[in-house]
C-alpha positions in Angstrom: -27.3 24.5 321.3 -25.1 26.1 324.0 -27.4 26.2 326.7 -26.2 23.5 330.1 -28.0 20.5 330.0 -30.9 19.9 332.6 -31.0 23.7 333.7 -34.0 25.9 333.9 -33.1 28.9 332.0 -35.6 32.4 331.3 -35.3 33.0 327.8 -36.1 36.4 326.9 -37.0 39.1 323.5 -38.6 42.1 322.9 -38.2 42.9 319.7 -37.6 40.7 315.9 -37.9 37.7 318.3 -39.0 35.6 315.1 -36.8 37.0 312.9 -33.5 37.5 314.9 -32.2 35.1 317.3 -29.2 36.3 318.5 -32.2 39.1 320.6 -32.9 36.5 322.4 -31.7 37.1 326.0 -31.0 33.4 327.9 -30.4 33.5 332.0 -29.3 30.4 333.5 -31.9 30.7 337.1 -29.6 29.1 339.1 -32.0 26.7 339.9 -30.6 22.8 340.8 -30.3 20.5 337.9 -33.2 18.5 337.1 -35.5 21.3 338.4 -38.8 21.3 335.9 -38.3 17.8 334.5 -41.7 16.5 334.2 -43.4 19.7 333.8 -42.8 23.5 334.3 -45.0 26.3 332.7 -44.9 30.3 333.1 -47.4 32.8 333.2 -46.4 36.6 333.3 -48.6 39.0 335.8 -49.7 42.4 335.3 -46.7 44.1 334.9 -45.0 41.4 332.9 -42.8 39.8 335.8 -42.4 36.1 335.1 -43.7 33.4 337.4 -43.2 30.0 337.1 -44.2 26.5 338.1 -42.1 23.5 338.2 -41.7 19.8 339.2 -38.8 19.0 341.5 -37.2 15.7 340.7 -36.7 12.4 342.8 -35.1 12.7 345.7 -37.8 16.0 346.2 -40.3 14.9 344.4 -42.3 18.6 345.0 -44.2 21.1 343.4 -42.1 24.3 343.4 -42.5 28.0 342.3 -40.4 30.5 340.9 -40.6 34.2 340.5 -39.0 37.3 339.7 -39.5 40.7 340.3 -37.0 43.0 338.9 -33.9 42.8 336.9 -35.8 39.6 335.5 -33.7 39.3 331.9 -30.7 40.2 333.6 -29.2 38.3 336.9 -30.4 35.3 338.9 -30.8 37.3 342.0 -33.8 39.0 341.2 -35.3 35.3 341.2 -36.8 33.5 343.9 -38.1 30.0 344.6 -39.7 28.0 347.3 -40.9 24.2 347.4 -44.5 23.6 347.9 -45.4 21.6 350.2 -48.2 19.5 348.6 -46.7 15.6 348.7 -46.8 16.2 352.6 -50.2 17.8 352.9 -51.7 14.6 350.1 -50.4 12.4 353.0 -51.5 14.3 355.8 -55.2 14.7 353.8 -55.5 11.1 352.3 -53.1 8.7 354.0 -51.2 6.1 352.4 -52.6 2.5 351.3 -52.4 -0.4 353.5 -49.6 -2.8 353.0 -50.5 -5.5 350.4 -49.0 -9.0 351.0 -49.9 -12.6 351.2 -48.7 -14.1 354.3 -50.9 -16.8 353.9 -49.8 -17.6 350.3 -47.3 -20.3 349.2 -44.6 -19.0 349.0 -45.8 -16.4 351.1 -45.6 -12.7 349.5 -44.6 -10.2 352.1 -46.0 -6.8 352.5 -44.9 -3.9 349.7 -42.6 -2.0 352.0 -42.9 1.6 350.1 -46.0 3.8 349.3 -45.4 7.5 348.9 -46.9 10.4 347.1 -45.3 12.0 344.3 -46.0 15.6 343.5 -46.0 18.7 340.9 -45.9 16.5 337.9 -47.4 18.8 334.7 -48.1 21.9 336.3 -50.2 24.7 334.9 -50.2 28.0 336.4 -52.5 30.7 336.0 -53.5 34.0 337.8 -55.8 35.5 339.7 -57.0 38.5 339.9 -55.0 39.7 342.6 -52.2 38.0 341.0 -51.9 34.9 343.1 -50.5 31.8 341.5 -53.2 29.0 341.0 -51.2 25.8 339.9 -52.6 23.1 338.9 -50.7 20.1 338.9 -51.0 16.0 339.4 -50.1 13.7 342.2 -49.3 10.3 342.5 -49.4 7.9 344.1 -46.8 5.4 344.2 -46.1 1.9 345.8 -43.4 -1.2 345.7 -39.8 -2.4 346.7 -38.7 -5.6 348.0 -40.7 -8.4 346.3 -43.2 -6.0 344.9 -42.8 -3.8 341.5 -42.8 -0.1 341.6 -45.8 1.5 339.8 -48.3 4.0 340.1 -51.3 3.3 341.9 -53.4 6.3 341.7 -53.5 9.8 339.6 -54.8 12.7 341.3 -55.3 16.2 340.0 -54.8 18.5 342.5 -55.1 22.6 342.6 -53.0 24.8 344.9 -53.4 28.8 345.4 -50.1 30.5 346.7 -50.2 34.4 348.3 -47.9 36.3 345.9 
């Protein structure tokens, strides 16, 4: 009830979690607002050090992973994050669609002006056994403005490994 709206915090307990909520231990990561709408999820490694996959909201619209080493439960600079870079390399792999219009129509319908890919939505992470994050996450793609209406065009699942 106290936490700050639209911020990623690290909840925390290692003992009478279910029974006792006041051991809960709640760090704010310092993270932008808005980070991990539309998807985060966390998986903890070997050692039991947190690390986390997240969406990164519109104007970003990235995959992005977090991670901690030490002093996890207790400050936000033991944390880390970086931005993936996988709405870049789906345009760089597949392109983007060709301009839809109808300048023959009348009236005629100019082209969509907009098509971009959107990325990180749902993320799942996992680990492997070296302890590399494998996220898997979904794309879209996305096209509209001026005469046309926004909407997604096409769903893609996509699967990223990241050296730890």
């Amino acid at each position: 009830g106290n936490l700050t709206p639209n911020q990623l915090h690290y909840l925390s307990c290692d003992t009478s979690c279910a029974q006792q909520l006041d051991q809960w231990g709640v760090l704010d990561l310092g993270l932008p607002a808005g980070y991990g709408e539309e998807g985060v999820d966390l998986a903890l490694d070997g050692q039991n050090r947190p690390r986390i996959a997240l969406h990164v909201p519109v104007p970003v619209d990235e995959l992005a992973y977090a991670w901690c080493d030490t002093q996890c439960e207790g400050a936000s600079q033991g944390w880390q994050s970086k931005l993936l870079p996988s709405a870049k390399a789906a345009e760089a792999e597949m392109g983007l669609p060709a301009r839809m219009g109808c300048p023959e129509c009348l009236p005629p319908i100019p082209p969509c002006p907009n098509a971009y890919w959107q990325a990180g939505f749902w993320p799942s992470i996992t680990l492997d056994r070296n302890g590399n994050p494998v996220i898997a996450y979904e794309m879209q793609l996305q096209a509209g403005g001026g005469a046309c209406s926004v909407g997604v065009m096409a769903r893609v699942p996509r699967l990223m490994t990241v050296a730890q």
